[in-house]
SEBATI-264226 format. One line per field, with one value per residue: residue number from 1; residue in one letter; chain; x, y, z of N, C-alpha, C in turn. Coordinates in pm, 1 decimal, padded with zeros to 6 digits. Atoms other than C-alpha are relative to their C-alpha. Last residue first. Layout:
nr = NUM	...
rest = A	...
kette = A	...
nX = X	...
nY = Y	...
nZ = Z	...
caX = X	...
caY = Y	...
caZ = Z	...
cX = X	...
cY = Y	...
cZ = Z	...
% end
This chain:
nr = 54	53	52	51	50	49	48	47	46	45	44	43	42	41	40	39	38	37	36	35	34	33	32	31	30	29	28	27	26	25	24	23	22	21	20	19	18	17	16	15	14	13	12	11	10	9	8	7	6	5	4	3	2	1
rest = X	X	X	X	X	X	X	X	X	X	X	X	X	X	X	X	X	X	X	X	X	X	X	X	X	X	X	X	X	X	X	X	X	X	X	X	X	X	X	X	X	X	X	X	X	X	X	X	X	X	X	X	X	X
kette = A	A	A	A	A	A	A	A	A	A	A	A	A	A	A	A	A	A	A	A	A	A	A	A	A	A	A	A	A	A	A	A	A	A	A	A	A	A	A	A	A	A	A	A	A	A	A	A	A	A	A	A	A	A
nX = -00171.1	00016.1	-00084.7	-00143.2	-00157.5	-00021.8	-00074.7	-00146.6	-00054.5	-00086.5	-00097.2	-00128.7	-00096.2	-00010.8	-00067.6	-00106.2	-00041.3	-00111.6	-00136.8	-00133.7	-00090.9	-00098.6	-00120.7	-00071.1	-00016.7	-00035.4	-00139.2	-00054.0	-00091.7	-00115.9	-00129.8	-00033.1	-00059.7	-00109.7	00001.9	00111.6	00166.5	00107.8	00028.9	00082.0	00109.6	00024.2	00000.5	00081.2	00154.5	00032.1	00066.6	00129.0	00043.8	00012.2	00097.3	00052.1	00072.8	00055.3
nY = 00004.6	-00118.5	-00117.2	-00017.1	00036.3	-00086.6	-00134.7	00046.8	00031.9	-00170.1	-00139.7	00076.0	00009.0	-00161.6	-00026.6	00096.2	-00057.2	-00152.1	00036.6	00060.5	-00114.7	-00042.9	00127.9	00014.2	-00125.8	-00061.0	00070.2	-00047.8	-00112.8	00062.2	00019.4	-00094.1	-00057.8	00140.5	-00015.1	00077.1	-00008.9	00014.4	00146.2	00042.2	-00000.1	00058.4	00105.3	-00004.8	-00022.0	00159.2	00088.1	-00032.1	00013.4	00159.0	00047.6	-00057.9	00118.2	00106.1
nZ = -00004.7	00085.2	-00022.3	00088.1	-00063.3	-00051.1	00009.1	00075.2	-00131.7	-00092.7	00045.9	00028.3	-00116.8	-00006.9	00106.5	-00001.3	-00111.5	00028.6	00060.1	-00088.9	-00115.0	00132.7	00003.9	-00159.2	-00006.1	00036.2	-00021.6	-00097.0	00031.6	00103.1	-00081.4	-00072.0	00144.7	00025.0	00126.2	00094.9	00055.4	-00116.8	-00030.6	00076.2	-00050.2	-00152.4	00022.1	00070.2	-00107.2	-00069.3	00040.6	-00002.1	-00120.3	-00005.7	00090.5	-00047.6	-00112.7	00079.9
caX = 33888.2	33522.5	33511.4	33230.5	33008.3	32681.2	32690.4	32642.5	32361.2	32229.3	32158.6	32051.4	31776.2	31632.6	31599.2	31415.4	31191.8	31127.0	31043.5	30840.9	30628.2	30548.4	30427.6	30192.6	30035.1	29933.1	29824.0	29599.2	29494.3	29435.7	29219.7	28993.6	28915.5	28850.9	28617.7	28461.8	28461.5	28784.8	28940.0	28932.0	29123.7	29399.4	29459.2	29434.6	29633.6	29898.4	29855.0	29948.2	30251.4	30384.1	30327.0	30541.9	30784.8	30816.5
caY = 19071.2	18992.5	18649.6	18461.3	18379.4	18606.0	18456.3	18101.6	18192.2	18440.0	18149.3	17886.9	18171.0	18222.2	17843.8	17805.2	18103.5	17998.2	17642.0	17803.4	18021.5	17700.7	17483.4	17773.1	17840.0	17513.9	17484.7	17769.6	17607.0	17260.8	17513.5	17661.2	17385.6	17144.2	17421.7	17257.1	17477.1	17336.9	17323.6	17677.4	17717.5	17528.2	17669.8	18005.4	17920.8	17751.7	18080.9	18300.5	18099.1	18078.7	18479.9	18538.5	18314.6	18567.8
caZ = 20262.4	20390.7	20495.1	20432.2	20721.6	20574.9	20267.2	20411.3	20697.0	20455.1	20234.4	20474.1	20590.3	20222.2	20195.1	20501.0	20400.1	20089.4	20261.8	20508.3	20263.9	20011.0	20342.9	20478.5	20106.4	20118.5	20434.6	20317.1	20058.9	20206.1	20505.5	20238.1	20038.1	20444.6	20501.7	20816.8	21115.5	21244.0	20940.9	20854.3	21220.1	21150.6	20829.2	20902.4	21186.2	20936.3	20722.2	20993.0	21073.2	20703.0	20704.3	20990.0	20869.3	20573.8
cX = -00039.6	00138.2	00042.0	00062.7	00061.0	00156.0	00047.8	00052.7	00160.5	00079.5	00074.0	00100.5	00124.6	00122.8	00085.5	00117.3	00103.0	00037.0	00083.5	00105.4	00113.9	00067.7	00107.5	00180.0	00107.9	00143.3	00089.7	00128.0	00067.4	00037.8	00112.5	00155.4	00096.7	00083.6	00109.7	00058.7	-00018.5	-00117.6	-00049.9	00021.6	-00145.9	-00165.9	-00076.4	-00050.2	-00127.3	-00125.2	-00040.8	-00063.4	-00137.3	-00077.4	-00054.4	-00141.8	-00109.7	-00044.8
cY = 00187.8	00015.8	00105.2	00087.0	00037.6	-00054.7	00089.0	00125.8	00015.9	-00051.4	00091.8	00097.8	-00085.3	00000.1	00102.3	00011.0	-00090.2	00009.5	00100.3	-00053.1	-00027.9	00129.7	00100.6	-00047.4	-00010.8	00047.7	-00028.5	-00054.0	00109.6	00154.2	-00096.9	-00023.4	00092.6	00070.8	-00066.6	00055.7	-00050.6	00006.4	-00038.4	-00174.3	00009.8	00022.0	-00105.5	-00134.5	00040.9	00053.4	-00156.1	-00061.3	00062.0	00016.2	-00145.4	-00037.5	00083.8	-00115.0
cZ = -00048.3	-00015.7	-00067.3	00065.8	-00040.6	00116.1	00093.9	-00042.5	-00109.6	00065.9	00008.2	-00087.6	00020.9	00136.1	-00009.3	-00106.3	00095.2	00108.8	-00090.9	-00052.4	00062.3	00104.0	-00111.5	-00034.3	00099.5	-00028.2	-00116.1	00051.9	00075.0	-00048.1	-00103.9	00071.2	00033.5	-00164.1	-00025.1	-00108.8	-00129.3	-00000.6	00128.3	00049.5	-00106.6	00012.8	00050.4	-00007.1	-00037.6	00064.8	00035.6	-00079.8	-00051.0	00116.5	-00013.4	-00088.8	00067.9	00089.9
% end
């Protein structure tokens, strides 16, 4: 999933370089909603995956 956030920043990036300013906001976006699942997702595992298994 960070894999995806990253390719849409450079989407991003690089529609806004040549000018589609519609393009690159949706893209970035897209970028921002990925990383914070994906932030989210990775606090999660961090907490389930300490517990102690009995």
């Amino acid at each position: 999933m960070l894999y995806y956030a990253i390719v849409f920043l450079i989407i991003a990036l690089i529609a806004g370089f040549f000018g589609f300013f519609g393009i690159a906001g949706l893209a970035a976006s897209i970028a921002k909603i990925l990383f914070v699942v994906f932030i989210i997702l990775f606090v999660i595992s961090l907490v389930f995956g300490r517990r102690r298994r009995l």
